[in-house]
N, C-alpha and C positions, 0 to 999 in steps of 0.2 A: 532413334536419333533425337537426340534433345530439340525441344522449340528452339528455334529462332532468336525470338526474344529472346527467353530464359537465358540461350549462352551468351548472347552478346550482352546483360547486363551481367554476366558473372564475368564476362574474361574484363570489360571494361570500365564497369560502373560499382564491384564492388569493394569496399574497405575494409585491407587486410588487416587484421588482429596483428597484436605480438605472439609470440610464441607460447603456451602455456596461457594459463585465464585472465583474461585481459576485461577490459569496458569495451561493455555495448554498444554499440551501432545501430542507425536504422539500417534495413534490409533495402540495397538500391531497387530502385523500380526504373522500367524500359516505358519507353513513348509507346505511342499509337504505331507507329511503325519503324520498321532500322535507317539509321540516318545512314548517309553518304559519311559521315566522320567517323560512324563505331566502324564501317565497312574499311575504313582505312587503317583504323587501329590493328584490325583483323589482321589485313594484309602485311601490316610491320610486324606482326607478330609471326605471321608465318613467314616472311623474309630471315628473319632473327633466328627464327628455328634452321631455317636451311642452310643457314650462314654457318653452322654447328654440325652439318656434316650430310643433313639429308642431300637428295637430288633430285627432287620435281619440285615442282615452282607455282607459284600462287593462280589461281582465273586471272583471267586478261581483266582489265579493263571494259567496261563495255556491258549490255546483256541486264537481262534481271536480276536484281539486287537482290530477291530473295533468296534468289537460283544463287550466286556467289557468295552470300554469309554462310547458305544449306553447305557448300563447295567446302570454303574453308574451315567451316566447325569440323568436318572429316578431316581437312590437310593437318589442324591443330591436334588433333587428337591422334591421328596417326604419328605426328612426327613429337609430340611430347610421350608418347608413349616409347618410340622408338632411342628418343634423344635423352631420359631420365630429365626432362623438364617438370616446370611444378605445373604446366598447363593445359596436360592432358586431362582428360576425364574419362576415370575406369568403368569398368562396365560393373554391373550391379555386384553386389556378394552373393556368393554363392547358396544354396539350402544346405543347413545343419540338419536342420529338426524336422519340427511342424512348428505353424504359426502360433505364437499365444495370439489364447481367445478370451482370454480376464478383459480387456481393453482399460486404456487411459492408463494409469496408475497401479496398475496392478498385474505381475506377473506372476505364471502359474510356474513351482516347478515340480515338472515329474519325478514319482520314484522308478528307479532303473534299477535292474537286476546288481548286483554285485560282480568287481572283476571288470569296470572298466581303465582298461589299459590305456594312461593319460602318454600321446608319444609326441605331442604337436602335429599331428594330423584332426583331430577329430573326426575319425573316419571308423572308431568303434561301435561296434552293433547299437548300443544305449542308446545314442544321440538322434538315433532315427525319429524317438520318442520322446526328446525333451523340446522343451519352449523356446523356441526363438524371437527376436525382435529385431529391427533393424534401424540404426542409430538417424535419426536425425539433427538437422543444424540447429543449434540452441539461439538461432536469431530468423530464424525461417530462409535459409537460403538456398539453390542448389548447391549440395554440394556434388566436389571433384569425384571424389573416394568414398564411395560404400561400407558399411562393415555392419555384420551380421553375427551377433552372439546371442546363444543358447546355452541357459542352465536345467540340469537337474542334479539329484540326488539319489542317493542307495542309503538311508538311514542314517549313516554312520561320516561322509563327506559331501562337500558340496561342490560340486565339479561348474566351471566353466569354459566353453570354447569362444571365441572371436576368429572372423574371418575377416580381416580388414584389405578391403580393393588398395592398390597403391602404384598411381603413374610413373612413378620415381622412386624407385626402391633401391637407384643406384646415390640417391641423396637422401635416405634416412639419415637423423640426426641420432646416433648410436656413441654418445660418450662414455657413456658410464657401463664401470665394467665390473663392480663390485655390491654386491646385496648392501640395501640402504644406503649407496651413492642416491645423488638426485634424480631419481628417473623421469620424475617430472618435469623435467628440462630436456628430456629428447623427444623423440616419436614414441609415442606411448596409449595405453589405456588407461586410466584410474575407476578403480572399482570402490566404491564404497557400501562398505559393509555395517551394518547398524543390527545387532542380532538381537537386542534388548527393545527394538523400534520404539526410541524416546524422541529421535530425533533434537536429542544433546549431544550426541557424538556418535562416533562410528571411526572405524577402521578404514583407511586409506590403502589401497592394497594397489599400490601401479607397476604397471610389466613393459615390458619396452620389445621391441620383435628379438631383441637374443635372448630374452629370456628372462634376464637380470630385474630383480623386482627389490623393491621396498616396502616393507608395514611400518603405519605408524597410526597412532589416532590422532585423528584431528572432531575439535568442539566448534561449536557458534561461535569461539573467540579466536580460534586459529588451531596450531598446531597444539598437541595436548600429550608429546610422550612418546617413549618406541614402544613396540610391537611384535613379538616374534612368533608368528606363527608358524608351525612345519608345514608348510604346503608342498607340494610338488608343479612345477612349471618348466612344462617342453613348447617349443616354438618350431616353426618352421619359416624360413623364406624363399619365395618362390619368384618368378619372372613379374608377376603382375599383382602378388597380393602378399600377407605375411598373414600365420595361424598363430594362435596363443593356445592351450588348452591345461588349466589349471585344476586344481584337487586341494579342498582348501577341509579339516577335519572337524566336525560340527565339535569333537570335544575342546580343542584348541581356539573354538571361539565360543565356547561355553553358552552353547548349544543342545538342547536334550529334545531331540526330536518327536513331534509328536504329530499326526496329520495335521494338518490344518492348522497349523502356528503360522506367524507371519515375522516374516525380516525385514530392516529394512534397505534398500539395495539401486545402486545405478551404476551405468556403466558410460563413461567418458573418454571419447577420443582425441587425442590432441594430435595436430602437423604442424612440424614446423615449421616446415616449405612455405607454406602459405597463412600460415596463422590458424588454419581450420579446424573448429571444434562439434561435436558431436554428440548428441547423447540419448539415453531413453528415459531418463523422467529426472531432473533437477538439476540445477546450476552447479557448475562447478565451487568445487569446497564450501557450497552452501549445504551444511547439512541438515537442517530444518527443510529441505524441498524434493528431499530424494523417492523413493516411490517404494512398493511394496513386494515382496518376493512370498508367495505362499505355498508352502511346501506340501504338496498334494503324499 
């Protein structure tokens, strides 16, 4: 169960992003203890929720305040889960891999046998043995939704999975329906790919949960040009989460493998529910900040 504090400065105290990469914020911080006003904001929230169809009803009045925030961060979560609200909080992502153990700035990826079959499950033998990480808020916040991506490689492609948690999978924002429509304008990953690691540009490579992806490069000045890479991208959506699992071909990104070369590479989550962004090492479309991929 999440602290206390933690959730009542996330459902109350903090400032939602626009959609897509927006300006910074400080990260809200909670008092010394939960006041009697977050505990009511609480209570209109799960009123709000029930008013939507659930049937149990908030703690009385009354009683330890702890005991009643503890109360309703469950009623919240049960009934945004239940209702496709933006205010539930999923439970963690699931394991792909094993943990990378590079640390900071630098992930390991393994080589895998050949013949792994990309279907949007990630659930083929490989994955057992590649590197995982699990995305963080790019402002230090909790967040709602989890997600956990793992890459490696067999020489010849470079394969990634995502497992992304999701309260509201009946409110993904899924417009786009055609390769290199905007996909970074719905619920999406963006992955940036820098194979030459100059960190002048790189490949913008974003997937959306049906599937539908766009390449393009983007430089330090903006956008820099299309991109056609042959990849292969299956998805899945489930009750509680959506899988992505990608196969992108080291020659199509002019790539010649060698152990121990480095890429360079991030992975970005965007919602649009709530503005919530995500990632394992650099700012969105800043590509002078992105982090290291080492191809073991």
């Amino acid at each position: 169960m999440l602290n206390v504090r933690v959730f009542v400065a996330m459902c109350v105290g903090v400032a939602v992003l626009a959609a897509g990469c927006g300006g910074k914020s400080e990260p809200a911080t909670s008092g010394d203890a939960a006041s009697k006003a977050e505990l009511k904001a609480l209570e209109k929230r799960v009123a709000d929720l029930e008013a939507k169809g659930a049937s149990s009803s908030a703690p009385a009045p009354g009683g330890d305040l702890a005991a009643k925030l503890a109360a309703l961060e469950a009623k919240v979560n049960s009934l945004g889960s239940g209702s496709g609200s933006a205010g539930g909080v999923a439970g963690p992502a699931p394991v792909i891999g094993v943990a990378n153990d590079k640390g900071k700035d630098l992930w390991g990826c393994a080589k895998v046998d050949k013949g792994l079959a990309v279907n949007g499950k990630a659930d083929a033998a490989q994955w057992k043995k590649a590197k995982q990480v699990q995305l963080v808020s790019d402002e230090g916040k909790r967040l709602a939704c989890d997600s956990t991506v793992a890459i490696c490689h067999d020489t010849e492609n470079l394969y990634i999975a995502a497992i992304c948690m999701e309260s509201a999978m009946g409110k993904l924002k899924l417009t786009c329906k055609n390769r290199d429509d905007k996909i970074y304008s719905d619920d999406c990953i963006e992955f940036y790919i820098d194979p030459e690691l100059d960190r002048n540009d790189a490949v913008k490579f974003v997937v959306n949960p049906d599937g539908v992806f766009m390449d393009f490069m983007r430089d330090t000045h903006g956008d820099a040009g299309d991109v056609t890479w042959n990849a292969t991208v299956k998805t899945t959506k489930l009750a509680d989460r959506f899988i992505m699992e990608i196969a992108i071909p080291f020659k199509d990104m002019g790539v010649k493998y060698k152990p121990g070369m480095e890429i360079g590479f991030n992975a970005y989550r965007m919602r649009t529910i709530n503005g919530e962004s995500s990632t394992w090492w650099g700012e969105c479309n800043k590509i002078d900040s992105i982090g290291k991929v080492v191809l073991e």
